[in-house]
Each structure stands twice: as structure tokens, then as C-alpha cells.
N, C-alpha and C positions, 0 to 999 in steps of 0.2 A: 967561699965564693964572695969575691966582692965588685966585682965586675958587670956590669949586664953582658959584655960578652960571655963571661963565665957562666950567669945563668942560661944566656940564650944555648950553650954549648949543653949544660946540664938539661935541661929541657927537649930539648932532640935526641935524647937518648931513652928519653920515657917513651911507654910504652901509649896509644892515645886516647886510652880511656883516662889515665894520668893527664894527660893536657886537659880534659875536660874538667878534672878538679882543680887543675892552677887558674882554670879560668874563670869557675865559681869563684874560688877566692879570691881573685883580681877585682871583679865584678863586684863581691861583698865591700870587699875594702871600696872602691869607687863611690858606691851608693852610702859610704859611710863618711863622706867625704878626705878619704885617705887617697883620691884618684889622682890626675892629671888634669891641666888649668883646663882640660877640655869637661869638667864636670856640669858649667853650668855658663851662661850666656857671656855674662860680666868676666870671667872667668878666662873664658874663651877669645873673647876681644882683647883681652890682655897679653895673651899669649900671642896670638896673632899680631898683635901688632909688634910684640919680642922678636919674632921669628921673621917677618917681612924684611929681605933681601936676605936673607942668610943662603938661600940655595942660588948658588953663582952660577951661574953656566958659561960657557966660551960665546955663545951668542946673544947679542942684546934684545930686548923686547922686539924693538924696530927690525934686527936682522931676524927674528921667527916669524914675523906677519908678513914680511917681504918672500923669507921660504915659502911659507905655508898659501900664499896668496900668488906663487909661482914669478914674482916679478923678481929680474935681475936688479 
């Protein structure tokens, strides 16, 4: 396996007391700083700021407050 699809596919196929131990181990590894930029503050601002506009949508900010605020 060298996909995360592949693990997420190997994973769904355990049984869930199995998910319970991949998540110890995810969780050790985390707190061993082996995790993701989401581990600690500085970390996290870093990421965030990587990842800010990445999720595109068909509608712009201005056109979801215009839906969500009911105005044409």
C-alpha cells in the first residue's frame, strides 16, 4: 500500500476494535511529533495559511451571503 486511498480501502475492511488500535497509533505518532501541521499553534497557522483558497466552490463568498441572507 502506498496510497492513502489504499490504506483508507485497507482500513474499512478491519474489523472496529482494529480501528481503535490504528488510532492509538496515529494519536502516539501525533504526540511524538510524527502528526500533521495541525500538531501545534505555529504549526497550524502555517498550514492554514497553505491551504486558504484551495476549496473552490462555483459560488463566490458575495454569491453565499446573498443565498444565505435570501437576497436576489
Amino acid at each position: 500500500m502506498s496510497t492513502i486511498a489504499e490504506i483508507e480501502r485497507a482500513i474499512e475492511k478491519l474489523p472496529p476494535e482494529q480501528w481503535v488500535e490504528i488510532r492509538r497509533w496515529m494519536d502516539s505518532h501525533i504526540s511524538q511529533g510524527r502528526g500533521d501541521a495541525t500538531n501545534d499553534s505555529a504549526s497550524f497557522d502555517v498550514w492554514l495559511a497553505s491551504s486558504t483558497g484551495l476549496a473552490k466552490g462555483l459560488l463566490t463568498t458575495d454569491d453565499r451571503m446573498r443565498e444565505t441572507r435570501g437576497e436576489d
